[in-house]
C-alpha positions as CSV (number, residue, x, y, z in Angstrom):
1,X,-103.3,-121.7,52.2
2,X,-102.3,-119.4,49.5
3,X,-104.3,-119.9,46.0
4,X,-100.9,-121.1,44.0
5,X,-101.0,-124.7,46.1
6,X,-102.1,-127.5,43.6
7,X,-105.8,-128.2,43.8
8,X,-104.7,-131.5,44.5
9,X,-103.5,-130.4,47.7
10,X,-106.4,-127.6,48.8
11,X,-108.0,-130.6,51.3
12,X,-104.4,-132.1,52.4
13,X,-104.3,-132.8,56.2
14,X,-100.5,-132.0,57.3
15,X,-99.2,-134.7,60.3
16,X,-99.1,-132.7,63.6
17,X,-95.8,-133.5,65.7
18,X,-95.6,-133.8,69.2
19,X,-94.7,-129.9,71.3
20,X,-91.9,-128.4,71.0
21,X,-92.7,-125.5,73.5
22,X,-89.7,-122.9,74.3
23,X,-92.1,-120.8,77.3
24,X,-90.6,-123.0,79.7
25,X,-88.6,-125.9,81.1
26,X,-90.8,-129.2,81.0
27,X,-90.7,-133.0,81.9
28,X,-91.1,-133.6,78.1
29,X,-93.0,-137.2,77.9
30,X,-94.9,-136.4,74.6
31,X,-92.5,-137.2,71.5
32,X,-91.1,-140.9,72.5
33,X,-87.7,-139.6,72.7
34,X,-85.0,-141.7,74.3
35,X,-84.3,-139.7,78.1
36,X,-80.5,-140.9,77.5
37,X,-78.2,-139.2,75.8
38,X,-76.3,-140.5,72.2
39,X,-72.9,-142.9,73.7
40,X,-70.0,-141.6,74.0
41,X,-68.9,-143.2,70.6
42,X,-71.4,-141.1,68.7
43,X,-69.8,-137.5,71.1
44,X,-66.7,-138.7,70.0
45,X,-67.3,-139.6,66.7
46,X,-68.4,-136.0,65.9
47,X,-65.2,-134.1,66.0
48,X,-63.9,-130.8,64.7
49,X,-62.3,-132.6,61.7
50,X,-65.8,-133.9,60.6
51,X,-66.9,-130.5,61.2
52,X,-64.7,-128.9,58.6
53,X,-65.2,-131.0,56.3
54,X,-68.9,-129.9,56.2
55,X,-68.1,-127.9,52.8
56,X,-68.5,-131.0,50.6
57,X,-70.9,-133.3,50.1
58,X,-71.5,-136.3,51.8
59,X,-71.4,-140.2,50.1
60,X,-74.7,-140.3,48.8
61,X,-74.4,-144.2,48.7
62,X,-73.7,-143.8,52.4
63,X,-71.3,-147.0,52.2
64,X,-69.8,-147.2,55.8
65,X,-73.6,-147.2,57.5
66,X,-74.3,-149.7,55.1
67,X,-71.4,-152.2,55.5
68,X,-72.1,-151.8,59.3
69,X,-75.8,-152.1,59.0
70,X,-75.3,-154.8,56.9
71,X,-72.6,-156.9,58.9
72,X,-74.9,-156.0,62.0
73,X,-78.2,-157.7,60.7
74,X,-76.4,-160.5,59.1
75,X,-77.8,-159.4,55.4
76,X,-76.1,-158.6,52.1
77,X,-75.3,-154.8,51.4
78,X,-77.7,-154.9,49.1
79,X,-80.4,-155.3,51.3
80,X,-80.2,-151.8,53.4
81,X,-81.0,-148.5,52.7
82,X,-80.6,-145.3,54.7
83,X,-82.1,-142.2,54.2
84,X,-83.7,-139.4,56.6
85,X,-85.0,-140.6,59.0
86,X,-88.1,-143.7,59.0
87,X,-90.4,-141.2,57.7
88,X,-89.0,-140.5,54.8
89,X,-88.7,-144.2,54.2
90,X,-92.3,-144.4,54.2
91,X,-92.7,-141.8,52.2
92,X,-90.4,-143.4,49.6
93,X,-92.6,-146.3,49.8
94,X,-96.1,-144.7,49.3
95,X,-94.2,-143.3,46.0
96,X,-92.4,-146.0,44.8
97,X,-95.2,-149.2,45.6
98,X,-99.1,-147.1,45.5
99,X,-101.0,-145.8,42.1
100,X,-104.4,-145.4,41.9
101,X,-105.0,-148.9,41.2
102,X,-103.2,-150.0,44.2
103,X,-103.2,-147.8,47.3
104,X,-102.0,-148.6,50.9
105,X,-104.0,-150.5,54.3
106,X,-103.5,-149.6,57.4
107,X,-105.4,-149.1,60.6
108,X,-107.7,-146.8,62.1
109,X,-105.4,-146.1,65.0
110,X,-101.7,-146.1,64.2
111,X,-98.9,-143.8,63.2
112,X,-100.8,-140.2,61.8
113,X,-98.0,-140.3,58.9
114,X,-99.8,-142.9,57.0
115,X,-102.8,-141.5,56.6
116,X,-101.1,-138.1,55.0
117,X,-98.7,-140.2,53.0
118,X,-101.8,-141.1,51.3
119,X,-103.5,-138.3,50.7
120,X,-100.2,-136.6,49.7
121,X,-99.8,-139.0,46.9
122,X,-103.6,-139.3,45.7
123,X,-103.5,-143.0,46.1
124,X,-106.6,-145.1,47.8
125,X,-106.6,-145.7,51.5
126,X,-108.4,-149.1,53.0
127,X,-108.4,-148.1,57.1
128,X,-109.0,-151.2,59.0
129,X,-110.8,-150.5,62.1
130,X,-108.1,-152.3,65.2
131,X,-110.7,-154.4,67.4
132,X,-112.3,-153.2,70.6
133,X,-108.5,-154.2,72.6
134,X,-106.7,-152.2,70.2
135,X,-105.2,-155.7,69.0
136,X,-105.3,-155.8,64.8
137,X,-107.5,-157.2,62.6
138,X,-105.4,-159.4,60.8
139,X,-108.0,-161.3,58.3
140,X,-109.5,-157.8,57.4
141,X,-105.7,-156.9,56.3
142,X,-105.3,-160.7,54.7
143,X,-108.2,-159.9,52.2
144,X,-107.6,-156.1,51.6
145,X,-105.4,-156.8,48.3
146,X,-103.5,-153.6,49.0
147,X,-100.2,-152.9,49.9
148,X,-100.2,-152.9,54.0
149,X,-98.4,-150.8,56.2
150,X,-98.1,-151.6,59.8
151,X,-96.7,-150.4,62.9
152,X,-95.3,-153.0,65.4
153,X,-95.4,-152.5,68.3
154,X,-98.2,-150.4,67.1
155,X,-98.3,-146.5,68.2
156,X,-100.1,-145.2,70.3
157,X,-101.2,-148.4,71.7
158,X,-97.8,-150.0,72.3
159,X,-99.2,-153.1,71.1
160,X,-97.2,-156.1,69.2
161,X,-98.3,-158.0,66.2
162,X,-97.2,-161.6,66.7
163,X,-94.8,-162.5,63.7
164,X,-97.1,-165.1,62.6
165,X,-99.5,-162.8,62.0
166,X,-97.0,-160.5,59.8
167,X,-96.4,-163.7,58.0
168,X,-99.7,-164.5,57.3
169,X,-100.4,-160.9,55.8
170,X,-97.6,-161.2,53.7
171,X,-98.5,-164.6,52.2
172,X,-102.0,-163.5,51.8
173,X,-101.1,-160.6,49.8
174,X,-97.5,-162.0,47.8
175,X,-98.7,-159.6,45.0
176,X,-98.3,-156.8,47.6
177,X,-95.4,-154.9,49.6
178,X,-96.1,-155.3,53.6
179,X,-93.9,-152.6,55.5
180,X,-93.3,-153.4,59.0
181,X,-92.6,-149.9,60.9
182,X,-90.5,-151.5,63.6
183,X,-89.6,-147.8,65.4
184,X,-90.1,-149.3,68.9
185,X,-89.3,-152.9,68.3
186,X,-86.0,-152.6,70.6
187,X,-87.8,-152.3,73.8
188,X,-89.4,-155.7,73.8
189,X,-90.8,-156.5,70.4
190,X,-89.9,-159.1,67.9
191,X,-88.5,-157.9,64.6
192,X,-89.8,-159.1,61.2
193,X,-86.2,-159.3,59.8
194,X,-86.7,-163.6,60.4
195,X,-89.4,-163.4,57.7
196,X,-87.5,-162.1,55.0
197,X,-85.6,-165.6,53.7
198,X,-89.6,-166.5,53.5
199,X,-91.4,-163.0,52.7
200,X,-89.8,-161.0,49.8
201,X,-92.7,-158.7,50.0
202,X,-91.4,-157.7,53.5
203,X,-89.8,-154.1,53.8
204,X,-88.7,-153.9,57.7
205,X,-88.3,-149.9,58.3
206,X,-86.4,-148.6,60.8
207,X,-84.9,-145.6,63.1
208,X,-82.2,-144.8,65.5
209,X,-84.3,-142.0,66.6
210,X,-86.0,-144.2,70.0
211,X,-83.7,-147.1,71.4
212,X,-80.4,-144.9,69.8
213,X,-81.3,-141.5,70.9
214,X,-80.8,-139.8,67.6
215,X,-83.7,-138.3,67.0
216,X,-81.9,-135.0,66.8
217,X,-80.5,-136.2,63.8
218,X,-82.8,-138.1,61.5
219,X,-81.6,-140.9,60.3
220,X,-83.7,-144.4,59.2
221,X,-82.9,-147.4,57.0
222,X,-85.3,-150.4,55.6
223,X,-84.0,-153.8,55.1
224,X,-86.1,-156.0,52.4
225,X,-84.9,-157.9,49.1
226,X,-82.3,-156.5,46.9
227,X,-84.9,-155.5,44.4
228,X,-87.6,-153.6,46.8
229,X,-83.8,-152.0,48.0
230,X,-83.5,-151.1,44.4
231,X,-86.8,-149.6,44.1
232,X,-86.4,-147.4,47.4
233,X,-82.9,-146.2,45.6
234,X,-84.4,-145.1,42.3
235,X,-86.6,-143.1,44.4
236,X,-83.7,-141.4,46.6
237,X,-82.0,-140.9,43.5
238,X,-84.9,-138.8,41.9
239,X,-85.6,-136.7,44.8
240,X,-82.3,-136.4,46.9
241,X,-79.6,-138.5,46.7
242,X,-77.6,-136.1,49.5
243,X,-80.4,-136.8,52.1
244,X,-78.2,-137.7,55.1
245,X,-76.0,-135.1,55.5
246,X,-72.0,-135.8,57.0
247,X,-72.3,-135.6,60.6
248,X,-75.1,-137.8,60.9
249,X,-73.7,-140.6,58.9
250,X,-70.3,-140.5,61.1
251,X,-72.7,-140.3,63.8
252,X,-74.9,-143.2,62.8
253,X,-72.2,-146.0,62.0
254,X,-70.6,-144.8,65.9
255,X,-74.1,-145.9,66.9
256,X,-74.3,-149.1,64.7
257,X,-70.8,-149.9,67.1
258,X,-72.2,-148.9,70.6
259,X,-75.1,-152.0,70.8
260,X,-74.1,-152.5,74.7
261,X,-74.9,-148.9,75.5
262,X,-78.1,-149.1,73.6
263,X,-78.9,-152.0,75.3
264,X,-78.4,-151.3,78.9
265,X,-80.6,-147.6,78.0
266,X,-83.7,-149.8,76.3
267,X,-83.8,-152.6,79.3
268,X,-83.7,-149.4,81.4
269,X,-86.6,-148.0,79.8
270,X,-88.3,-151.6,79.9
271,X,-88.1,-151.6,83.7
272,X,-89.2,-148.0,84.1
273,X,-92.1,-148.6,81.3
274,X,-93.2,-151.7,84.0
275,X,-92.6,-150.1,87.0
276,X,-95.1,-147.1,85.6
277,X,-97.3,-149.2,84.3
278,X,-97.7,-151.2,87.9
279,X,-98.0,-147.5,89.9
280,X,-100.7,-146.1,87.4
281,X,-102.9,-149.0,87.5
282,X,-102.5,-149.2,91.2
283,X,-104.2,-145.5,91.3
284,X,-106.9,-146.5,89.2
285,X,-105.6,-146.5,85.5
286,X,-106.4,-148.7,82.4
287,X,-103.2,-149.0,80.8
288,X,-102.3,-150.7,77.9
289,X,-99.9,-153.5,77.9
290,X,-96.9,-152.0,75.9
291,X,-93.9,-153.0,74.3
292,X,-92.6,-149.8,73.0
293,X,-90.6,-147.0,75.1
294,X,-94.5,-145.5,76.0
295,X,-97.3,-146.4,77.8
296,X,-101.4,-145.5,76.6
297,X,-103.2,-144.8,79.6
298,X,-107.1,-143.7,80.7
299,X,-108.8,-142.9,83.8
300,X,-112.3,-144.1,84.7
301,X,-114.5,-140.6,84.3
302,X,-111.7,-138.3,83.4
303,X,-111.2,-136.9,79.9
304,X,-107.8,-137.3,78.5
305,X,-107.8,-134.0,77.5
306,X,-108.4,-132.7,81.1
307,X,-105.5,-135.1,81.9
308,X,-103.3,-133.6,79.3
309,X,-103.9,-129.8,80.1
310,X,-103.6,-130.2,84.2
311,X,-100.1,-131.9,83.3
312,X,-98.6,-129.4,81.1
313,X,-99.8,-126.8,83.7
314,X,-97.4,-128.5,85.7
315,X,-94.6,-128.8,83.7
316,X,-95.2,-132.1,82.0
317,X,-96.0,-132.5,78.3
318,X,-97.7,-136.1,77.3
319,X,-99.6,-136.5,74.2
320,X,-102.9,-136.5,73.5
321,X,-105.2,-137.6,70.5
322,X,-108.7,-136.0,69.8
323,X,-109.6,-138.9,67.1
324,X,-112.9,-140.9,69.3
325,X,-111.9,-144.0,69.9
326,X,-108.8,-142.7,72.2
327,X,-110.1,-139.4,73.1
328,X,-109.7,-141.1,76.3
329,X,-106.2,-141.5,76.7
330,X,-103.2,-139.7,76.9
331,X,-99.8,-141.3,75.5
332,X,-96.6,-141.2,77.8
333,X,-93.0,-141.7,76.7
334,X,-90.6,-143.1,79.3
335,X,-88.4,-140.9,80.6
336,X,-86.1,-141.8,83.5
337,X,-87.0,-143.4,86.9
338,X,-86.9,-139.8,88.5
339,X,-89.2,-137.9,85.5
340,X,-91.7,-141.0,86.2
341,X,-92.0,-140.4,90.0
342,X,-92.5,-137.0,89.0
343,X,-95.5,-137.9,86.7
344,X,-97.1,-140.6,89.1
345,X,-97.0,-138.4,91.6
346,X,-99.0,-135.7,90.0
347,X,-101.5,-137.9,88.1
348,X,-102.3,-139.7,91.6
349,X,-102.9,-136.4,92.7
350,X,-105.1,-135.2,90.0
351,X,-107.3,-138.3,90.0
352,X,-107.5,-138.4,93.8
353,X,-108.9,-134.7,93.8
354,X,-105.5,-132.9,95.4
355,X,-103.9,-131.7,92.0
356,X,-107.0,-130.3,90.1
């Protein structure tokens, strides 16, 4: 940290993203990427024509993913935005809805981001502890008076929110913007976008970097009121109105038209996430029931960070979070069917004594 950084910024706590190791090949289960590739749309879509046409600038309205969006949620134009990927989205909203007056809730265990979003922007935090089942505390977040930002299904726990609960934070805090962080909601969760006609302090982020394997190319939209949309804009517009760049935007409305493909992937990652589930708790695991494309596992007596370190001696990356209430566990994406065997095999090993 050089002496130049703002002293605003001397005690910031950067978010730490999942591996990205080169030394070797791995069965990479730590990032919650998709294990499938983009559809053939989206390979097609990206041509040598949109290639040389890299020297200008893209639409910074970024109309067609809009339309598309729009027609494919059943909401008005002016209810979408796009930008670079989900994060950035939150980040837009920590700008555009927090002051020092009004700062942001969220829980104890959740997405790191929100926590550095923050502290980046100097605004108060009210962290709501999840109870003992990882399930949240939904009258501590009624009577916070904050804005509220949560992640549903939650990460790392994989849990879901019921709606009704979304809808009674959002009543109890009208005065309030309630962002729903839907990242994993395609692989059985129930998306918030039914609450809007109702809730116009709803913003629903977000991504086509899990169910529509784009993480490669960052790309996220929000769908909330016309005027919270027109807040998000005035922020893109001071900051970077070229934030998705040409490829990705051909790229994303290709996506937007291959729904079948996406489908078929996410109820194939559903089955997989079940049938990993069933195995690990059959050798001895506690695993959390999950509706996201990732499962949060422990082991009776064994530290998660044991866990963790045998596995990426053998070639498999999961995650694994130091805070104490899930030093415990280790978080593990789905992959595919064959990339799971793989895994259960080697964790039945380790806890069985053969693979330590």
């Amino acid at each position: 940290m050089s002496r130049f950084l703002s002293s605003r910024l001397q005690s910031l706590q950067a978010y730490t993203p999942g591996e990205q190791p080169r030394d070797r090949k791995y069965i990479k289960l730590n990032t919650n990427e998709s294990p499938y590739p983009p559809s053939p749309r989206v390979l097609d879509a990206v041509s040598r024509e949109a290639v040389s046409a890299l020297n200008l600038y893209p639409d910074p309205t970024c109309k067609m993913l809009r339309e598309k969006l729009a027609a494919r949620y059943g909401v008005g134009e002016d209810m979408v935005f796009v930008s670079n990927g989900s994060d950035d989205i939150l980040n837009f909203c920590f700008m555009a809805f927090c002051n020092k007056e009004k700062g942001m809730a969220y829980a104890d265990i959740t997405y790191g981001f929100y926590s550095v979003f923050a502290q980046l922007h100097c605004v108060p935090s009210c962290v709501i502890a999840l109870k003992d089942d990882f399930t949240v505390d939904v009258k501590a977040f009624e009577s916070c008076g904050m804005n509220v930002v949560i992640a549903n299904p939650n990460a790392p726990t994989g849990i879901m929110l019921p709606l009704e609960d979304i809808k009674r934070i959002a009543f109890a805090n009208r005065d309030s913007v309630v962002m729903v962080d839907e990242a994993y909601v395609d692989f059985g969760g129930e998306s918030a976008l039914s609450l809007l006609p109702e809730c116009d302090n709803i913003i629903v982020v977000r991504t086509f970097s899990k169910s529509r394997s784009m993480a490669g190319a960052r790309l996220g939209f929000a769908i909330a009121s016309p005027e919270l949309i027109a807040d998000l804009e005035l922020i893109k517009y001071s900051t970077n109105p070229y934030d998705i760049n040409r490829l990705t935007q051909i790229a994303g409305a290709a996506a937007i038209d291959s729904d079948e493909y996406y489908f078929d992937n996410a109820k194939k990652i559903i089955e997989t996430r079940e049938y990993t589930a069933q195995r690990l708790t059959a050798a001895g695991f506690k695993v959390i029931p999950s509706k996201a494309n990732f499962i949060f596992a422990t082991y009776p007596g064994v530290c998660g960070e044991k866990l963790y370190s045998i596995l990426k001696e053998k070639g498999i990356l999961v995650r694994h979070f130091g805070s104490e209430r899930i030093k415990e566990y280790i978080r593990i994406t789905i992959g595919t069917k064959e990339e799971m065997d793989v895994l259960c095999g080697t964790l039945e090993d380790i806890v069985s004594g053969k693979g330590n």
